[in-house]
C-alpha positions in Angstrom: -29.6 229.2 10.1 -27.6 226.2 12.3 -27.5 229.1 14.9 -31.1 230.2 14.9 -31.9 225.7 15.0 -30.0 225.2 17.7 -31.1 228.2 19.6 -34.6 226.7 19.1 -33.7 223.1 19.9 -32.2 224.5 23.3 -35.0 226.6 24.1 -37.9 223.5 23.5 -35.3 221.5 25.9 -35.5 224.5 28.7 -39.7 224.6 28.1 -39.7 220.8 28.4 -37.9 220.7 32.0 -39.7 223.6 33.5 -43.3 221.7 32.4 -41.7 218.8 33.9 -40.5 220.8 37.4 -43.9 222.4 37.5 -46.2 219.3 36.8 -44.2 216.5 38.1 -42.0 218.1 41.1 -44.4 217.7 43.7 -45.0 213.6 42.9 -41.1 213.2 42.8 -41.0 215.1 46.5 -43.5 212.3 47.4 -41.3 209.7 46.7 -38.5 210.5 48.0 -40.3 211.0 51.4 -42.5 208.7 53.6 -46.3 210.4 53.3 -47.8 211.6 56.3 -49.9 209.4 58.1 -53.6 210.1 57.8 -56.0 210.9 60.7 -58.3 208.4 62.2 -59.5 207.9 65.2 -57.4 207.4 68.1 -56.5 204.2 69.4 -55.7 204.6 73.2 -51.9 205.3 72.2 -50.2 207.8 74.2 -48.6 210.9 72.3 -45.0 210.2 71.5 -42.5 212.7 73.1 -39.6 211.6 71.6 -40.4 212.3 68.2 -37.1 214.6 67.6 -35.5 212.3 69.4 -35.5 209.1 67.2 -35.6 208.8 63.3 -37.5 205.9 61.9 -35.4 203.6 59.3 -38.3 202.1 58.2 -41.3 201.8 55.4 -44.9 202.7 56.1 -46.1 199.4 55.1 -42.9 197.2 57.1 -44.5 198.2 60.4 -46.9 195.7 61.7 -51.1 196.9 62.4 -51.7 197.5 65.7 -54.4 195.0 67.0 -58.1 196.0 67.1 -58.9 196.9 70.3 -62.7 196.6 71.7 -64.3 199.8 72.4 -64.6 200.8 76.1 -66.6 202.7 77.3 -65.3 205.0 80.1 -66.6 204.9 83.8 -68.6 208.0 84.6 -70.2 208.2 80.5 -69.6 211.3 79.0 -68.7 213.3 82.2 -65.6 215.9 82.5 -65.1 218.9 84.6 -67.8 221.3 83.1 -70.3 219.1 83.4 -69.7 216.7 86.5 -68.4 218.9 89.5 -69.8 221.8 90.7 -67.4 224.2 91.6 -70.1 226.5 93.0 -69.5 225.2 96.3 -65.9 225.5 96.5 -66.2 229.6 96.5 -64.6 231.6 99.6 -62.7 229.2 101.5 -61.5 227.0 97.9 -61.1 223.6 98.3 -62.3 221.8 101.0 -62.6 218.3 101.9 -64.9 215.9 103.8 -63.3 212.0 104.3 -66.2 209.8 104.6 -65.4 207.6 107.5 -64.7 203.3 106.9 -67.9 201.6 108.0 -65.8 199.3 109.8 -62.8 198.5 111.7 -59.7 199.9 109.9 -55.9 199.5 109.0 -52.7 200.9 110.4 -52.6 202.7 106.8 -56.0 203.4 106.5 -55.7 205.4 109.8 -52.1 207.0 108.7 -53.6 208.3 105.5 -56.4 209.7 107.0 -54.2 211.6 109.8 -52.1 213.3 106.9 -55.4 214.4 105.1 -57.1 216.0 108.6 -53.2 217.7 108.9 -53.8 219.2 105.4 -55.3 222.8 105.1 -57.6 221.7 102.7 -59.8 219.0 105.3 -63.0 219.8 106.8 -64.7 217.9 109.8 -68.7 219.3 108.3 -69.6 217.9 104.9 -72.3 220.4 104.5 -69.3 223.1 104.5 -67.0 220.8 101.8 -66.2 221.4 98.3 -64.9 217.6 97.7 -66.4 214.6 99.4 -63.3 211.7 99.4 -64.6 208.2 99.6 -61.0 206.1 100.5 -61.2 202.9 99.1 -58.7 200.0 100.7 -59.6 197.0 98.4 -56.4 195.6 98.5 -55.3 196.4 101.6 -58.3 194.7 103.7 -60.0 192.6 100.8 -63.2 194.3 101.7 -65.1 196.4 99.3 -66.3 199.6 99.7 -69.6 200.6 100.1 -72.0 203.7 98.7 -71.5 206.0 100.7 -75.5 207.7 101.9 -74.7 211.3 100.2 -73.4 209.7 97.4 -76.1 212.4 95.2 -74.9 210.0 91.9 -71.6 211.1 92.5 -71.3 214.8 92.0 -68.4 216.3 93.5 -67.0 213.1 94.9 -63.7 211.5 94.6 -62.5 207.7 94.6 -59.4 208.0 95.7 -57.8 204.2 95.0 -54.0 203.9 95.9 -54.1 200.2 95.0 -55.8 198.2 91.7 -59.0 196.8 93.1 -59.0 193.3 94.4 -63.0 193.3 94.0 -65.7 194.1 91.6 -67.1 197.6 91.6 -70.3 197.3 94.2 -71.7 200.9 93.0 -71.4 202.8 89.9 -69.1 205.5 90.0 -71.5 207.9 87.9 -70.4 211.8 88.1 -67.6 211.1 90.8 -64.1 211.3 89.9 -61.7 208.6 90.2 -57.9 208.7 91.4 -56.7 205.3 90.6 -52.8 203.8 90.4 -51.9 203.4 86.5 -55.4 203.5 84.8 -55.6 202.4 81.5 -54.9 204.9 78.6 -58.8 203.7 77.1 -60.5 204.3 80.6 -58.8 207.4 81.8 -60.7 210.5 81.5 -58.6 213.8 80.9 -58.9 216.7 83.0 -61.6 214.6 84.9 -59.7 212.1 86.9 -56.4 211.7 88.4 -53.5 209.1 87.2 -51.8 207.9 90.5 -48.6 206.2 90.6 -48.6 202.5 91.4 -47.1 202.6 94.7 -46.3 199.4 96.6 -47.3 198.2 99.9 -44.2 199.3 102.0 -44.7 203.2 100.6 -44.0 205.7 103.6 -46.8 207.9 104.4 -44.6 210.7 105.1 -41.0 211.6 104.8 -39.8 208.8 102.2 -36.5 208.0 101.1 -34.5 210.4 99.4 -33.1 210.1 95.4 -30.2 207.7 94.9 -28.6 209.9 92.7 -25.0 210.6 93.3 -22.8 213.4 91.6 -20.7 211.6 89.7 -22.9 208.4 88.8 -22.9 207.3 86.2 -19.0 207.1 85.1 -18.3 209.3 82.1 -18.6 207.6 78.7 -20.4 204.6 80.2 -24.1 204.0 79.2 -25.6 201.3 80.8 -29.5 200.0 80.6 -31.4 198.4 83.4 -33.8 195.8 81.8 -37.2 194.7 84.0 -38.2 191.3 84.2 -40.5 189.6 84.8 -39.9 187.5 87.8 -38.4 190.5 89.5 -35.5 192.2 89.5 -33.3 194.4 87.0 -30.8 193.3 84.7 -28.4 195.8 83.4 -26.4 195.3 80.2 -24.1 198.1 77.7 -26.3 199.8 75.8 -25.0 198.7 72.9 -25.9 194.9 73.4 -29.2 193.4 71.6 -31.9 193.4 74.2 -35.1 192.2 72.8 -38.8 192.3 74.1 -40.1 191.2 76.9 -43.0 189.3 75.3 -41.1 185.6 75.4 -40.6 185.7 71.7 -37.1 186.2 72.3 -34.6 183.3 71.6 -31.1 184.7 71.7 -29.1 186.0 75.0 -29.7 189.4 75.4 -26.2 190.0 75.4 -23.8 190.5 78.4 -25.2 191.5 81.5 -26.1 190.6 85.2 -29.3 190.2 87.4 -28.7 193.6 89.7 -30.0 194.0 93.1 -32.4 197.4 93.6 -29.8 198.8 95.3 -27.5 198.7 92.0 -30.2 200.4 89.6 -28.5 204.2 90.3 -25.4 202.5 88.2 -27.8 202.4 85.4 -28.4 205.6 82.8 -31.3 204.4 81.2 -34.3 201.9 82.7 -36.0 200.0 80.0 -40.0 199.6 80.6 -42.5 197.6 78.8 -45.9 199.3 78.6 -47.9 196.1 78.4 -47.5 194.6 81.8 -49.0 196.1 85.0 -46.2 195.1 87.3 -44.3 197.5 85.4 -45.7 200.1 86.1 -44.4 200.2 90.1 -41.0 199.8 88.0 -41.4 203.3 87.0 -41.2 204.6 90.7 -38.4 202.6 91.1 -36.5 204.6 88.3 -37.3 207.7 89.5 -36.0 206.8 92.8 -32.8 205.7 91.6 -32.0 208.9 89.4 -32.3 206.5 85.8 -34.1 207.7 83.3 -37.2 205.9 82.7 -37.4 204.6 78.7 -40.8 203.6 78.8 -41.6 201.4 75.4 -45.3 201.8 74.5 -47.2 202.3 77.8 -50.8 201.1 78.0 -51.1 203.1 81.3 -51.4 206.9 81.9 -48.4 208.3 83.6 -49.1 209.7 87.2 -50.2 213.3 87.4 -49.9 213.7 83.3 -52.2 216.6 84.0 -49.3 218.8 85.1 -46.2 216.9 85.5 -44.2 217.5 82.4 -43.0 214.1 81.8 -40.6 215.2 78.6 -38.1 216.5 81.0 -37.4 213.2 83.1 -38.9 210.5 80.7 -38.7 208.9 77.1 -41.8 207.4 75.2 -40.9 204.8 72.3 -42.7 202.9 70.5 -41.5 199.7 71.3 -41.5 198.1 66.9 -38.5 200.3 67.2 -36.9 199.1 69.9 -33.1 198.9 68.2 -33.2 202.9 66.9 -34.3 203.7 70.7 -30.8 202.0 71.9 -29.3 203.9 69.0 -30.5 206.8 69.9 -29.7 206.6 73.5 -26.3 206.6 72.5 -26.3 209.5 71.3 -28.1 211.6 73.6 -25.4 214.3 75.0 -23.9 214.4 78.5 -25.9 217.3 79.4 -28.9 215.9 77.9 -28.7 213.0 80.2 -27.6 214.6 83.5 -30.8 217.3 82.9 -33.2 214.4 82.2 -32.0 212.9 85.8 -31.6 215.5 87.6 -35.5 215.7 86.8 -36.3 212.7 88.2 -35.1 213.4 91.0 -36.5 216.5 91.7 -39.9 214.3 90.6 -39.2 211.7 93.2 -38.4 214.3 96.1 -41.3 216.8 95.2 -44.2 214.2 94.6 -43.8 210.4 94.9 -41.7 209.8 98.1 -44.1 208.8 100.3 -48.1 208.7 100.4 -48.8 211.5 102.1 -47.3 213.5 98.7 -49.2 211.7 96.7 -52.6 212.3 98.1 -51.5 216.1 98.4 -50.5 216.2 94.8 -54.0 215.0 94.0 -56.0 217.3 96.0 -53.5 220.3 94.4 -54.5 219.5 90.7 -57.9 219.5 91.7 -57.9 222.8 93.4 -55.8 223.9 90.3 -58.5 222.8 88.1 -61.1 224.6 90.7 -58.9 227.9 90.1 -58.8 227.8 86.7 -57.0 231.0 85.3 -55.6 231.2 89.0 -53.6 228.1 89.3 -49.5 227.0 89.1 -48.5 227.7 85.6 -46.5 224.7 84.4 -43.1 226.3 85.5 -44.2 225.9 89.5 -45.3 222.3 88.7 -41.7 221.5 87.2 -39.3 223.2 89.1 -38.0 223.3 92.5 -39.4 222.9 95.1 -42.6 222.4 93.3 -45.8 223.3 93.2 -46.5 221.6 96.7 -44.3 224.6 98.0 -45.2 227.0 96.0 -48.8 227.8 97.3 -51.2 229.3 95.0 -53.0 231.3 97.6 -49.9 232.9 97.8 -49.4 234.3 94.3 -49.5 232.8 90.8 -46.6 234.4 89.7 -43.2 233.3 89.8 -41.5 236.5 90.3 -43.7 236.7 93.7 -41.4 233.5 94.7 -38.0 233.4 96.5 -37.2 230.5 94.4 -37.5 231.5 90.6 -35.1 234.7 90.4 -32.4 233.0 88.4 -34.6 231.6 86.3 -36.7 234.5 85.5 -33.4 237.3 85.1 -35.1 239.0 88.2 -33.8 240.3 91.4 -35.6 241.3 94.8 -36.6 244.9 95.2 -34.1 246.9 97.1 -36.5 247.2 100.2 -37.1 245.3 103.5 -39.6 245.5 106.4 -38.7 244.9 110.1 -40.4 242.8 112.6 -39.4 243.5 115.9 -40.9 241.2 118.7 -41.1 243.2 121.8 -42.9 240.7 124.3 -44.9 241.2 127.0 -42.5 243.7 128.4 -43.8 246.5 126.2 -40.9 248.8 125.8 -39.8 250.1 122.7 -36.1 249.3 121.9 -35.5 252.6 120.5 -31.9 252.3 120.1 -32.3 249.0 117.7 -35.3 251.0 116.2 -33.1 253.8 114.8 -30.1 251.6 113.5 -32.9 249.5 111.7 -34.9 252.5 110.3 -31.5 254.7 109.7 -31.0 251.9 107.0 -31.3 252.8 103.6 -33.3 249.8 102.1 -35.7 250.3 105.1 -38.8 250.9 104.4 -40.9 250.2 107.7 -40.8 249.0 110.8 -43.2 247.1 112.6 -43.8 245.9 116.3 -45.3 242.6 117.6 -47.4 243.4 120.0 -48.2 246.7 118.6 -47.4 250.1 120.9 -47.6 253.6 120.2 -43.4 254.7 119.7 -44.3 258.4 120.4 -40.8 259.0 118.5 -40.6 261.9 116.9 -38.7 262.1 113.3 -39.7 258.0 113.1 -42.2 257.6 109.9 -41.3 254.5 108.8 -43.0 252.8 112.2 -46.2 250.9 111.4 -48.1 248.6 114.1 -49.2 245.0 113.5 -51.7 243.3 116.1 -51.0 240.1 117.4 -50.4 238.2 121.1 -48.9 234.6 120.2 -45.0 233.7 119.2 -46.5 232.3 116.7 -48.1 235.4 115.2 -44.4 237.1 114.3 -45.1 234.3 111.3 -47.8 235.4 110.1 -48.5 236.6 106.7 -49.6 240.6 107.5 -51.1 242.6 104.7 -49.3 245.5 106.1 -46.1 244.0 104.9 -45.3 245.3 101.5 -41.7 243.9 100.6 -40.0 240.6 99.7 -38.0 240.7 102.3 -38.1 241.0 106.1 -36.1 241.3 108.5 -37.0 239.4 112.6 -35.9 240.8 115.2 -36.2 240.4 118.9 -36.4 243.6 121.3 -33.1 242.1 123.5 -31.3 242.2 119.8 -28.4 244.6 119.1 -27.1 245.3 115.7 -25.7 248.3 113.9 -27.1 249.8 110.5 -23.7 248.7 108.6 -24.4 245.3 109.8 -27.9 245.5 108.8 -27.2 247.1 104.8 -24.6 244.1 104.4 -26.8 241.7 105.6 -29.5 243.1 103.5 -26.9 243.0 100.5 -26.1 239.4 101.0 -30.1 238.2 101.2 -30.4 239.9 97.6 -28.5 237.3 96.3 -29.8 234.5 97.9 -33.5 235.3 98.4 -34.5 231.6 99.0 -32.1 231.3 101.7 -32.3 232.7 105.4 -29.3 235.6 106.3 -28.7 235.6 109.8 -26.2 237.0 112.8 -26.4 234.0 114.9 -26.3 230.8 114.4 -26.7 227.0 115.9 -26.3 223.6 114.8 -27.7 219.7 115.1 -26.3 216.5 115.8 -26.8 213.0 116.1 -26.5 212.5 119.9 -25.2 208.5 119.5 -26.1 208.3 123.6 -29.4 208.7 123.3 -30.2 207.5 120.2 -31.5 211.1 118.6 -31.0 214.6 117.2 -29.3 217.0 119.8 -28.9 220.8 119.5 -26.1 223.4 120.4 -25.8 227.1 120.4 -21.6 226.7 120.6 -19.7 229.2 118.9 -17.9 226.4 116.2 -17.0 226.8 112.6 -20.0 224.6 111.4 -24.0 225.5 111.2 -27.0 224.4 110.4 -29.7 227.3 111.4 -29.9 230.9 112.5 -32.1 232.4 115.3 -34.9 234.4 113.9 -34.3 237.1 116.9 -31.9 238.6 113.7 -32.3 237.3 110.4 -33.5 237.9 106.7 -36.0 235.8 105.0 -38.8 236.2 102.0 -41.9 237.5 103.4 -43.5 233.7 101.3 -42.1 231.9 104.3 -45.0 233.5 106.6 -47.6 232.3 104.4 -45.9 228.8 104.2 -45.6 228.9 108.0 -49.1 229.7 108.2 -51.1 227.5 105.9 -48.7 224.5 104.9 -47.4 223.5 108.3 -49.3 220.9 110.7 -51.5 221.5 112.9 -49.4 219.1 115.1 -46.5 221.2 114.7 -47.9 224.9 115.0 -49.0 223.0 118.5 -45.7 222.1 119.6 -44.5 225.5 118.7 -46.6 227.7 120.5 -46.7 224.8 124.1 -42.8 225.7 123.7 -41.8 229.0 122.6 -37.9 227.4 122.1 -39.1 225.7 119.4 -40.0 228.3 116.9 -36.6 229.5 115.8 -36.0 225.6 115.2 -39.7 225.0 113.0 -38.8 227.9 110.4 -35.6 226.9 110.2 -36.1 223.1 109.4 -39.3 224.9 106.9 -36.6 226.9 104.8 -34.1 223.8 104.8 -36.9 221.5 103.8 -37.7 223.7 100.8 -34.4 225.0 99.7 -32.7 222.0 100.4 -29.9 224.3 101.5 -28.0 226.2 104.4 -28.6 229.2 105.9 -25.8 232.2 105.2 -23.8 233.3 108.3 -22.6 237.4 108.4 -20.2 239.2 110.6 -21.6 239.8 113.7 -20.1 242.0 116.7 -18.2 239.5 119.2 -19.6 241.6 122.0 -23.1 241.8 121.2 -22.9 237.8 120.0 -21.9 237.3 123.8 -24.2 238.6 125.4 -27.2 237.8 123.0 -30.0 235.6 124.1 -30.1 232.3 122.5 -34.2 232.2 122.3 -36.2 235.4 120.8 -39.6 235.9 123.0 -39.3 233.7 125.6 -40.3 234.0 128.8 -37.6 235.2 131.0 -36.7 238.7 129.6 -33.2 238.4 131.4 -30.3 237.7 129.6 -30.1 233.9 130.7 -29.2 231.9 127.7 -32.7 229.1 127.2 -32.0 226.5 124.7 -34.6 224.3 123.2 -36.4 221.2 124.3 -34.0 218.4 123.5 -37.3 216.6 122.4 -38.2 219.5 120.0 -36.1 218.8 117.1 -36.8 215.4 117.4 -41.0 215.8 116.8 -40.1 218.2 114.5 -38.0 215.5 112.7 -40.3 213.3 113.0 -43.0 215.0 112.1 -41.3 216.0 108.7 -40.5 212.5 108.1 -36.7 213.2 108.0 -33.8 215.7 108.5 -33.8 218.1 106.5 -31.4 220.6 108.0 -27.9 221.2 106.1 -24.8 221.9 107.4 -22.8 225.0 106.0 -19.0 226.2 107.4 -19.6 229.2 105.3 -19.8 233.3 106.7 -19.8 236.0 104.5 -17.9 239.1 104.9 -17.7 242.6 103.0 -14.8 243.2 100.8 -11.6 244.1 102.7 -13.7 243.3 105.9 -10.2 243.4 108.9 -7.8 243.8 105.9 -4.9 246.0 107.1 -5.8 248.9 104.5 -7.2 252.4 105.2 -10.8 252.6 106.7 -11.8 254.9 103.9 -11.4 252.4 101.4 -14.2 249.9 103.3 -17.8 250.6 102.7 -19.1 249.0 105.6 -16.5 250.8 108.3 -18.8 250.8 111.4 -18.7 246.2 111.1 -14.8 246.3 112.3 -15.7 248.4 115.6 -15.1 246.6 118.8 
């Protein structure tokens, strides 16, 4: 009977916790854990993007209410892309723009920024014939106000392009027209309408810029520091374990240790603390970038520049600024290669879209036309990763296996085919001996001559014709080319198919790079105060003649349609300067050398120094000593890089048998 009690007493215990588990399980879960916030109507705060990044220690109720804002109402109404731009008119040639011209007389920058525009592919003299009419307005820069422009049509398909915050009232209303204005206001800024520019300061260059202040081994292992902005200028870095406070003048105590830094210190500093409240801070935020340290930005009232695309997750951190001590917490924690990724980032950032004006106003007109496009623009990997989507031209290919740059990235590798170019000149004659060690090749799969002729050789089927009469035109992007890879030649050239298979080996594994025979190099001629150039045989280079070398069939299109129209000038008034213009194109993209191969010492000799020019004897012409300086200039800076690198197939002069080398025919006098 006790048995048969206490049997009954434990099962009436077992009911009574399973009703408890099932009724009352969920209300203890919501106890133990903060409840979700509820929605409500947004308050112009930006999205967080550190959310599994920093833990909050705090109640629901402990955090103070954020301040009623006024409703504003955005300029422009209710417009957005659908129903405010006609993309009608942007069909067959894409995106094409009309600068209205200033009413009166202009600036030094007004007239700079208008010369990079015209340079552009995408400016048009006609505004009949444009897709986007740009009305420039230089407020701050001549304390003048700009005017409605006649064809204003309420402001469909226009764009206020403002690089500065307006000194004066607005004399117009903006209506349909888009606006591209320096740090606009989270409440104001229209999404996938207008454009969010970066606040640049006066002294900007318009082209070129300076390059990231990021050095390899800043900052010293196991060191965090944070650069703090003030107000009256200036950064001050401290540890990152001192107690900074606000920047609202509520603070009473010292900050902790630290030191008022000159700019030039700020790469010293990991992390750049930001208030979101002031607009002087946003120009801060260039700074950062600039100086390779990761922008912390604490509550930002402004939309960050180019938000539309640029992935800011991957270079900055959001925080709310109410939890300002778990944010220097949980900066300490971040991993090395956390941090190093994040600036690394930023400087890619810096270097692709901010360094000088001229970028800027690029970057704007490119998320425009990608928003034209539609399904046809730069996925998001183009837009944030080298050499960005500046580089990577849509009109090309959307794809980033079509790219030389995105192999690695994508587990792909360049088909196992290449097309020749062979320039012949105005001599006409086939070079039938380089014609058969080219096409005897095994990863040859045509050949082509510039100007066309008829060959008339028998056996030869890979031998297809491209029309064309300029230098320029061995550049251009020919339909009739089918592979990733090409190979330029010049009818004087003289190469072997060994040396051509290992060549083509070698570009396979750097596609983004240019493979070539033989080489030249630059240097700062201290006499006469500029860049000199030398075809010397010497154990350092920094370019490689096009009359034999391998490159990605994308740098004929990027030849074609990025370059200037200043530049393309230059190139076909002096036929020297071509080899030197693709070569500083690749170097500006890769940011990287070209690759030296072996080369036979007799052909090297007597090789000419210039493809196509116009003595067709073998008299050595080297360039303009003024070409790679307007080239330089025109670029903005240098970017050629040096390289003491060459290399050589596997046992290549070892003292073992021949029949043990694959390439046997290289080692032949």
């Amino acid at each position: 009977m006790q048995s048969w009690r206490r049997k009954s007493v434990w099962l009436a215990l077992s009911a009574s916790w399973l009703l408890l588990v099932l009724l009352g399980g969920f209300s203890l879960l919501r106890l133990a854990l903060p409840p979700r916030p509820r929605p409500r109507a947004p308050q112009g705060w930006p999205r967080w993007l550190d959310a599994d990044l920093l833990q909050s220690f705090s109640q629901p109720g402990e955090l103070p209410e954020d301040a009623a804002q006024p409703p504003r109402a955005p300029h422009g109404g209710s417009c957005n892309w659908g129903s405010c731009f006609d993309t009608s008119k942007c069909r067959g040639d894409g995106l094409k723009v009309f600068v209205y011209p200033a009413a009166g007389p202009i600036s030094e920058t007004h007239r700079k920024i208008l010369a990079s525009i015209e340079d552009s592919r995408f400016h048009t003299f006609s505004p009949a014939g444009a897709c986007l009419l740009l009305l420039l307005s230089l407020d701050a820069q001549t304390g003048e106000c700009s005017s409605m422009p006649l064809q204003w049509n309420r402001g469909r398909n226009h764009l206020v392009l403002r690089l500065h915050p307006a000194s004066c009232p607005r004399t117009f209303q903006l209506g349909q027209a888009m606006v591209a204005e320096a740090s606009p206001t989270v409440d104001s800024f229209r999404a996938g309408f207008d454009v969010a520019l970066p606040f640049l300061p006066e002294a900007h260059p318009l082209r070129g810029g300076a390059p990231g202040q990021l050095r390899q081994h800043s900052p010293q292992r196991g060191v965090a520091l944070l650069a703090l902005e003030e107000e009256r200028g200036g950064w001050r870095t401290a540890g990152s374990n001192s107690s900074a406070c606000p920047w609202d003048g509520r603070c009473e105590q010292d900050p902790g240790p630290g030191q008022t830094q000159r700019w030039e210190m700020l790469p010293n500093a990991t992390f750049c603390l930001i208030s979101g409240h002031r607009p002087q801070a946003a120009s801060r935020f260039l700074q950062a970038l600039q100086a390779g340290c990761i922008p912390v930005l604490l509550s930002p009232r402004w939309e960050l520049p180019f938000s539309e695309v640029i992935d800011w997750t991957k270079a900055a951190i959001i925080a709310d600024e109410r939890l300002l001590l778990q944010v220097l917490a949980a900066l300490q924690e971040m991993s090395p290669a956390q941090v190093l990724a994040l600036r690394q980032q930023t400087q890619f950032l810096w270097d692709a879209y901010f360094s000088s004006v001229e970028k800027v106003i690029h970057t704007t007109l490119e998320v425009i036309q990608d928003r034209i496009f539609g399904t046809s623009a730069h996925p998001s990997l183009l837009w944030n990763s080298p050499p960005g989507a500046l580089l990577a031209l849509s009109t090309f290919s959307t794809s980033p296996q079509d790219f030389p740059f995105y192999h690695l990235q994508q587990g792909s590798r360049p088909e196992g085919r290449f097309s020749a170019l062979i320039w012949v000149g105005a001599s006409g004659q086939p070079p039938l001996k380089l014609i058969q060690a080219v096409a005897g090749s095994q990863h040859c799969a045509q050949v082509c001559s510039l100007p066309s002729w008829s060959p008339g050789i028998q056996g030869m089927r890979k031998i297809s014709e491209c029309s064309c009469c300029l230098l320029l035109d061995r550049f251009f992007p020919y339909s009739t080319i089918r592979t990733d890879a090409i190979l330029s030649l010049d009818a004087r050239s003289s190469l072997s198919t060994s040396e051509v298979d290992f060549a083509f080996v070698v570009w396979q594994s750097f596609p983004e790079r240019m493979v070539g025979f033989l080489t030249s190099s630059h240097f700062w001629d201290e006499a006469h105060g500029g860049w000199g150039y030398t075809a010397e045989r010497t154990n350092e280079f920094s370019m490689v003649l096009t009359m034999a070398a391998f490159y990605h069939r994308y740098y004929h299109t990027l030849f074609t349609h990025s370059l200037p129209k200043a530049l393309r000038t230059l190139a076909d008034e002096a036929p020297t300067c071509v080899d030197v213009l693709m070569n500083f194109l690749v170097a500006a993209v890769t940011k990287l050398p070209p690759i030296k191969v072996p080369y036979g010492k007799q052909r090297q000799e007597a090789a000419p120094l210039v493809p196509g020019g116009p003595d067709t004897g073998p008299k050595l012409q080297a360039p303009d000593p003024n070409c790679i300086n307007q080239i330089a200039a025109a670029f903005g800076h240098m970017p050629l890089r040096s390289s003491r690198l060459r290399l050589d197939p596997v046992l290549f002069k070892d003292p073992v048998s021949v029949q043990r080398k694959k390439y046997r025919s290289l080692e032949k006098p």
